[in-house]
C-alpha positions in Angstrom: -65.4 -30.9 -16.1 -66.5 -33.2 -13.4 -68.2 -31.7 -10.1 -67.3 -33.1 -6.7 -68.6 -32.9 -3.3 -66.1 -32.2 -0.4 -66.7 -32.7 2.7 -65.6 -30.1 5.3 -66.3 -29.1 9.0 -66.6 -26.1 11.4 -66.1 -27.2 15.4 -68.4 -26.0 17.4 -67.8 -25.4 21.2 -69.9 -24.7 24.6 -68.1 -23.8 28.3 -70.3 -23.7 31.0 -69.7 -24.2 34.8 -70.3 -26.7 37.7 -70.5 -25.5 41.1 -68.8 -27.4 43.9 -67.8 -26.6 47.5 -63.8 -27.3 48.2 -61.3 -25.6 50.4 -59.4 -23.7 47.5 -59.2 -23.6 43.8 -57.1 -26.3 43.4 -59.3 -28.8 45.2 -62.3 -27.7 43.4 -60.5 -28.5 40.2 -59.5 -32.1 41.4 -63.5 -32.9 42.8 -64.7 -31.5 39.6 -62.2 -34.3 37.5 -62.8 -37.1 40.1 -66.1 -36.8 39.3 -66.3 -36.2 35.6 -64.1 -39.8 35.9 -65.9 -41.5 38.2 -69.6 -41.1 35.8 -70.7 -38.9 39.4 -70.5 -35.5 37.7 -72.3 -35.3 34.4 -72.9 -32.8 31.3 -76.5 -32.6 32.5 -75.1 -31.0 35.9 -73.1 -27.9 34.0 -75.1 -24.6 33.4 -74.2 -24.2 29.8 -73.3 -20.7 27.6 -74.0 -20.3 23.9 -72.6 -22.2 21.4 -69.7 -20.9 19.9 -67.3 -21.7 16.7 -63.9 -22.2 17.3 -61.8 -19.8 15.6 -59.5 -21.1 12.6 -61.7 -24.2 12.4 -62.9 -24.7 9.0 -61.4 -27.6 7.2 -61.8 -30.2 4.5 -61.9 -33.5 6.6 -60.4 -35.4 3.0 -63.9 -37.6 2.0 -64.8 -36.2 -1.8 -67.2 -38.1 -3.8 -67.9 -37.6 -7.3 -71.5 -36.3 -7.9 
């Protein structure tokens, strides 16, 4: 019987927060996007949480080679 490799992958996720000073939620929210878009906010300005894995994420991607 011939062996195979299979690739497969596990996502792997990280939420963290940016502070900004708006007049309401909603405003904060749109700063917070401007400037993701505009390059002036970046990942290096977020405080960071753990690492997590997403929940249902393990897959085969569909590469298999024969070993």
């Amino acid at each position: 019987m011939k062996k195979f490799k299979v690739s497969v992958e596990r996502k792997l996720y990280v939420t963290g927060f940016v502070e900004v000073e708006a007049i309401d939620e909603l405003a904060a929210l749109r700063e917070v996007n401007a400037g993701i878009a505009k390059g002036t906010i970046l990942i290096r300005d977020a405080v960071w949480g753990d690492p997590e894995y997403e929940d249902h994420s393990f897959d085969a991607i569909g590469d298999v080679d024969e070993v």
